[in-house]
C-alpha positions as CSV (number, residue, x, y, z in Angstrom):
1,X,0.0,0.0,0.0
2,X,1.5,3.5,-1.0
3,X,2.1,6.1,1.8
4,X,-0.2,8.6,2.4
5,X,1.1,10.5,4.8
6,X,1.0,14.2,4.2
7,X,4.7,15.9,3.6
8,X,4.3,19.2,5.0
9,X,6.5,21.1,2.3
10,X,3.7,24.0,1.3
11,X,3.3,25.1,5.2
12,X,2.9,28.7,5.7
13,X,5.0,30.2,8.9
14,X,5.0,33.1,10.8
15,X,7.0,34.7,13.4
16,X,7.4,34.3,17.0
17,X,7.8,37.8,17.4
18,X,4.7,39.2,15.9
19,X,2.7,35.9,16.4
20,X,-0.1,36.6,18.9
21,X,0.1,35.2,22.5
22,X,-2.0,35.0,25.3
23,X,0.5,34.6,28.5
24,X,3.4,37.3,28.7
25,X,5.8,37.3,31.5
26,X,4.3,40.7,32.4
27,X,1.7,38.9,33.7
28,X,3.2,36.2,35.5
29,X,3.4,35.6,39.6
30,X,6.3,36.7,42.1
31,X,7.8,35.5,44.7
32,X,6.5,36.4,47.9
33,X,9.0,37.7,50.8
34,X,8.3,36.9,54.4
35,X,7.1,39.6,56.3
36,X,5.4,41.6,53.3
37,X,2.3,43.5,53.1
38,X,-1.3,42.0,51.8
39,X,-1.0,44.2,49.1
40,X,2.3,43.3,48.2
41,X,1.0,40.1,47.8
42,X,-2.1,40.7,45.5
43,X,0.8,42.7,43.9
44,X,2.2,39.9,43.4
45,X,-0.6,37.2,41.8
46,X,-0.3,36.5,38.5
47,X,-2.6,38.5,35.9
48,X,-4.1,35.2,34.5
49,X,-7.0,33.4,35.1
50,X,-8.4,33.1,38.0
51,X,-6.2,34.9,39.9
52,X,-6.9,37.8,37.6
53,X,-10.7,37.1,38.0
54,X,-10.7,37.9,41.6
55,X,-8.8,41.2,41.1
56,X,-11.8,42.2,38.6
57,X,-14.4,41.5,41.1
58,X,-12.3,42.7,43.9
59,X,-12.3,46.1,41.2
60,X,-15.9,46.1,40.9
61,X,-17.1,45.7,44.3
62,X,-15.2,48.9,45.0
63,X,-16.5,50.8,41.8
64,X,-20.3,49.7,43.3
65,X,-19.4,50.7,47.0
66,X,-17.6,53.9,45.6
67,X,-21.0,54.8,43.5
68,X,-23.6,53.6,46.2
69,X,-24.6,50.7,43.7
70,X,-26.7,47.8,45.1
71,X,-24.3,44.7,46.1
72,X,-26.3,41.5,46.7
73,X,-25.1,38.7,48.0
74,X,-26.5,35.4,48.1
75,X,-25.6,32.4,50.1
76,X,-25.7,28.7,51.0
77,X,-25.7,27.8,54.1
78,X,-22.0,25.9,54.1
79,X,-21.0,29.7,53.5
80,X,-21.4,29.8,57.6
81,X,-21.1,26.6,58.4
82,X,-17.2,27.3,57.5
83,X,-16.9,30.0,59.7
84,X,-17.5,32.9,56.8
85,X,-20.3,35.0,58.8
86,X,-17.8,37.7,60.1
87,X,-16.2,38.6,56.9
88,X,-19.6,39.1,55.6
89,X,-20.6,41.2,58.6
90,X,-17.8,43.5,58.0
91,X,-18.8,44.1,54.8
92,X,-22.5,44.7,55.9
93,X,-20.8,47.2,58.8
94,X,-18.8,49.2,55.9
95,X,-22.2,49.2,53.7
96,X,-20.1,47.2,51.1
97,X,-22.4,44.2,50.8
98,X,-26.7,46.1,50.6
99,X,-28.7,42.9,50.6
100,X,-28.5,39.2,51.8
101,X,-29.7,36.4,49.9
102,X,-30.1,33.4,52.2
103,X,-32.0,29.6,51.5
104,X,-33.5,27.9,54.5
105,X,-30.8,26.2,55.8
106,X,-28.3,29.1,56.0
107,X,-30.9,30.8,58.9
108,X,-31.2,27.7,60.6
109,X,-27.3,27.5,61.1
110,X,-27.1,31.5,61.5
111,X,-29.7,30.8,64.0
112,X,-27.8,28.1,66.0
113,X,-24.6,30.0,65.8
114,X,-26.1,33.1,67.3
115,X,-28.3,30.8,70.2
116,X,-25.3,28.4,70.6
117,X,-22.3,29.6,68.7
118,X,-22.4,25.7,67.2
119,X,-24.0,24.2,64.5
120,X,-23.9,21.6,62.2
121,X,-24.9,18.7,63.8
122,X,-23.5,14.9,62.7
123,X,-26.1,14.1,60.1
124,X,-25.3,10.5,60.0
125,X,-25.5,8.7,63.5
126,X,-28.6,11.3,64.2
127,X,-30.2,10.4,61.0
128,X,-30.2,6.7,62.2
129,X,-31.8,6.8,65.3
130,X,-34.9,9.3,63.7
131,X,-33.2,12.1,65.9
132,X,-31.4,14.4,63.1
133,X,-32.5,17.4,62.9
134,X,-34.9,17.5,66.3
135,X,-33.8,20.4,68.3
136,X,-36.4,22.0,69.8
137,X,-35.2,25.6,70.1
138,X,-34.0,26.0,66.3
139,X,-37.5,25.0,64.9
140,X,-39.7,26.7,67.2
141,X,-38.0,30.1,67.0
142,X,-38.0,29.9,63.0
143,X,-41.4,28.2,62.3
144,X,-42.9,31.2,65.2
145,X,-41.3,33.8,63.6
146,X,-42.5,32.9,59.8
147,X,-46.0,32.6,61.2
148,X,-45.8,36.2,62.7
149,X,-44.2,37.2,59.5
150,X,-47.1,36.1,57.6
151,X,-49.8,37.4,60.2
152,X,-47.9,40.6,59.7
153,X,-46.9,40.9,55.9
154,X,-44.1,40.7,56.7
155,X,-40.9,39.0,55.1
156,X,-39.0,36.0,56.0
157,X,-35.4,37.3,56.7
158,X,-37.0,40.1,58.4
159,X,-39.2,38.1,61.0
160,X,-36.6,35.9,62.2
161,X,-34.0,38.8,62.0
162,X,-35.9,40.8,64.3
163,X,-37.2,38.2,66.9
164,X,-33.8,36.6,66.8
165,X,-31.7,40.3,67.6
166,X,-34.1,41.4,70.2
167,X,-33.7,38.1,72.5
168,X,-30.1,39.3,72.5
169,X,-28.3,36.2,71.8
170,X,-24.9,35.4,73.5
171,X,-23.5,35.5,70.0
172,X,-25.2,38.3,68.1
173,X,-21.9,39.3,66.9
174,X,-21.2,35.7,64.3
175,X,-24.8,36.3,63.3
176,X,-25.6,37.6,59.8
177,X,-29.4,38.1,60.6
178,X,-28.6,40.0,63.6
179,X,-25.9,42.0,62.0
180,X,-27.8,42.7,59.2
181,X,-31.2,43.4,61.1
182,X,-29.3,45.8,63.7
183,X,-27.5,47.2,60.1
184,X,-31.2,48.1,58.1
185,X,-29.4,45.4,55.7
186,X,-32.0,43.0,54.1
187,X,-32.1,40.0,54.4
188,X,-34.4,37.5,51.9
189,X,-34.9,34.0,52.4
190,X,-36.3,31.6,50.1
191,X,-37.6,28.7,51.1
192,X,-38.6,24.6,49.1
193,X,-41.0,22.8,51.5
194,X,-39.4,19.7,52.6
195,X,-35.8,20.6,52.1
196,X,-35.2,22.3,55.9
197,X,-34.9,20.7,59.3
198,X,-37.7,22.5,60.7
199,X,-40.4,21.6,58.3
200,X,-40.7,18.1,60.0
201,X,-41.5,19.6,63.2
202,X,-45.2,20.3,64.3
203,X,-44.9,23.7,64.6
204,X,-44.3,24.0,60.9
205,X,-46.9,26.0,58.7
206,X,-46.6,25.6,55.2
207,X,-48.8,28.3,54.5
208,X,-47.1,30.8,56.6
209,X,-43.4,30.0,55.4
210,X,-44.6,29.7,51.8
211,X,-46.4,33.3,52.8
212,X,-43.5,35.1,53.9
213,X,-40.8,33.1,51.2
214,X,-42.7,35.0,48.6
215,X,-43.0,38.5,50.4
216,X,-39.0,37.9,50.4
217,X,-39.2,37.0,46.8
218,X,-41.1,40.0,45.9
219,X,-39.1,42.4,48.3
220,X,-35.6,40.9,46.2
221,X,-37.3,41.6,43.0
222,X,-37.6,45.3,44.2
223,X,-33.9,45.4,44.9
224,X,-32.8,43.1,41.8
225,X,-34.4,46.4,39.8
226,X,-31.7,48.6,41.3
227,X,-28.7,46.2,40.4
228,X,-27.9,48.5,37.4
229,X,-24.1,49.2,37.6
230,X,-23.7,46.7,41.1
231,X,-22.3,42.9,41.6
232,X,-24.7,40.2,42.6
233,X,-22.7,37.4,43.9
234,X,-23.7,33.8,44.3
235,X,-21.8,32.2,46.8
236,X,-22.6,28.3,47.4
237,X,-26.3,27.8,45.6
238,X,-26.3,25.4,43.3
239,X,-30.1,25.5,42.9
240,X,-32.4,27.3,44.4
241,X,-30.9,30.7,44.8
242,X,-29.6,31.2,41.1
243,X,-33.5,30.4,40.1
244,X,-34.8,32.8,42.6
245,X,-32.3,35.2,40.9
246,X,-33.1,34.9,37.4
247,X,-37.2,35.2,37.8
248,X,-36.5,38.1,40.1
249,X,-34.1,39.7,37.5
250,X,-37.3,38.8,34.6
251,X,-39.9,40.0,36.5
252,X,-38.2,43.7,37.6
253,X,-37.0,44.2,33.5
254,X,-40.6,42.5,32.7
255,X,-41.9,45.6,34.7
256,X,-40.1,47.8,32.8
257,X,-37.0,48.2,35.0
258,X,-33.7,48.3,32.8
259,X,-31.5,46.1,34.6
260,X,-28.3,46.3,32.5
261,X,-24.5,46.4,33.0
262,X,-24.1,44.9,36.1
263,X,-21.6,42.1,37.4
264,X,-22.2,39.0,38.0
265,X,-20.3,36.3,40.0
266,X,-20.6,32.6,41.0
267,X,-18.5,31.1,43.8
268,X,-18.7,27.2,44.7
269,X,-16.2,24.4,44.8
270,X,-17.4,22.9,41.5
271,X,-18.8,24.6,38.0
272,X,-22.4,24.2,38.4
273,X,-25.3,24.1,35.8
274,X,-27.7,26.5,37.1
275,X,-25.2,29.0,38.7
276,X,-23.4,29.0,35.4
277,X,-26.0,30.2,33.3
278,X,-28.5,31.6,35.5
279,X,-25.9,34.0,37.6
280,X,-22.8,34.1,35.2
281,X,-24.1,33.5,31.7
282,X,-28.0,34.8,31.0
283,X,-28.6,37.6,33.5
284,X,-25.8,40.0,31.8
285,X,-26.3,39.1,27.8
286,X,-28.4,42.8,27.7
287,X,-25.4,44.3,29.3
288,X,-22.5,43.7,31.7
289,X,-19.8,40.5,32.6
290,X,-20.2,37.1,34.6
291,X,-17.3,35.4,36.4
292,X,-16.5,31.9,37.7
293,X,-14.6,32.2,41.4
294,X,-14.3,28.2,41.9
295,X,-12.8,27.2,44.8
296,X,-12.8,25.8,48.5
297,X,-15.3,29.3,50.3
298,X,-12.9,29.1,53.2
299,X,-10.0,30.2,50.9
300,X,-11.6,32.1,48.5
301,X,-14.0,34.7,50.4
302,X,-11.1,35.6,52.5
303,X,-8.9,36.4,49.6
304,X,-11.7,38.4,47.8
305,X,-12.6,40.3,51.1
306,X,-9.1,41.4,51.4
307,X,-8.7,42.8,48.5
308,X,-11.8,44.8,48.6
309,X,-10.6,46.3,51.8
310,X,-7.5,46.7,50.5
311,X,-8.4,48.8,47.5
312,X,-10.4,50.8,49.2
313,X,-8.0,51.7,51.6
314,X,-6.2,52.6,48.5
315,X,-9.0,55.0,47.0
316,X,-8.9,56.1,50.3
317,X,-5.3,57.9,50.0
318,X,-5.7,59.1,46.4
């Protein structure tokens, strides 16, 4: 059989030096030296990738601080359950972060930390003896508080908030709910039937919680219509919270709210689905830019919050 491989004789070259490239070692990392500054190190990351990722949305929190624009951030409840709650608080206390986005697990375990300071309870071993999650106090305080919510017209994140901070809990100061209610930050919580501890308990009213989940829903979608020119960051929702996000988004533009060029961000350890187009991909196509921040939240919210402290320290001095 003849050969038929291909002799490459007719190939057309080009030039290393005016070829286009994507890595230059402008952008690459440097070494860090012990007993330098934080800045030094950011100073130091390289200008690729992620790395370079986290500097933008580091940038554009502090453009959305700088210009008062809405910064809404939305989280699982591992986000606590990793010991994140007072980073977020101190963006809360410097008016960075405007609104909370929570699911129903992240105010059980805010609850628990600020009752307890401990939470997260060995699902396991407690799952077979019929006695995970049973406690008593977690489920009535909730499950009261929605039903007043719902008596009252008022909202989920608010209720609980608000009876939670004003039984002044030993550890008010871990709690996002009570930082946030003490703040005037809000705080929307959006709830599936079936998917939270205290639904099996009797004090659960479905009516009530499904009541005040969509008072939340509505009250987002009111603050989703100012996101012009902020971030909305989606830290740890796989599910539930980027859908929340995207009918709230449709229903604020659908009432004739131009919700354009904003940024958009999702955080969690793995690429997900929904978060990927429902946060990073289809909420900015009329206008604005979606990042990926994938990573462990115990590494990566500290590193983010950081450097939005530290650049605004920076626009600080200028």
């Amino acid at each position: 059989m003849k050969d038929q491989s291909l002799i490459p004789s007719g190939v057309t070259l080009t030039s290393l030096r005016t070829r286009l490239s994507k890595v230059s070692v402008e952008d690459f990392a440097r070494p860090s030296t012990p007993g330098q500054s934080f800045r030094q190190f950011l100073e130091g990351l390289p200008r690729l990738l992620a790395a370079k990722d986290l500097l933008t949305v580091a940038d554009r929190l502090v453009v959305a601080h700088l210009k008062q624009k809405e910064v809404i951030t939305a989280i699982g409840a591992h986000v606590i359950k990793v010991g994140l709650s007072p980073l977020l608080n101190a963006l809360m206390q410097d008016r960075i972060i405007t609104a909370v986005v929570m699911n129903g697990a992240g105010v059980i375990h805010d609850v628990e930390i600020a009752l307890q300071g401990k939470t997260s309870e060995d699902v396991g071993p407690a799952l077979d003896s019929g006695m995970f999650g049973m406690a008593e106090e977690t489920a009535l305080l909730i499950n009261e508080s929605v039903k007043e919510a719902a008596h009252n017209g008022l909202g989920f994140g608010q209720a609980v908030g608000s009876r939670l901070l004003a039984m002044s809990p030993p550890h008010a100061d871990q709690s996002i709910l009570c930082q946030a209610q003490s703040l005037c930050v809000p705080v929307t919580v959006h709830v599936a039937l079936g998917t939270d501890i205290v639904h099996m308990h009797p004090s659960a009213d479905g009516g009530a919680i499904g009541k005040a989940s969509l008072t939340d829903f509505r009250r987002l979608t009111d603050i989703v219509a100012r996101l012009s020119g902020g971030v909305y960051l989606n830290i740890g929702s796989a599910v539930i919270l980027p859908e929340v996000f995207l009918k709230a988004l449709n229903l604020a533009r659908n009432m004739g709210h131009e919700v354009t060029d904003f940024t958009t961000v999702n955080m969690d350890f793995i690429r997900h689905y929904r978060p990927s187009v429902n946060v990073v991909e289809r909420p900015v196509r009329a206008g604005g830019e979606g990042f990926q921040l994938i990573g462990h939240h115990e590494l990566n919210i500290p590193l983010l919050v950081a450097a939005v402290l530290e650049k605004l320290a920076e626009k600080a001095k200028e």
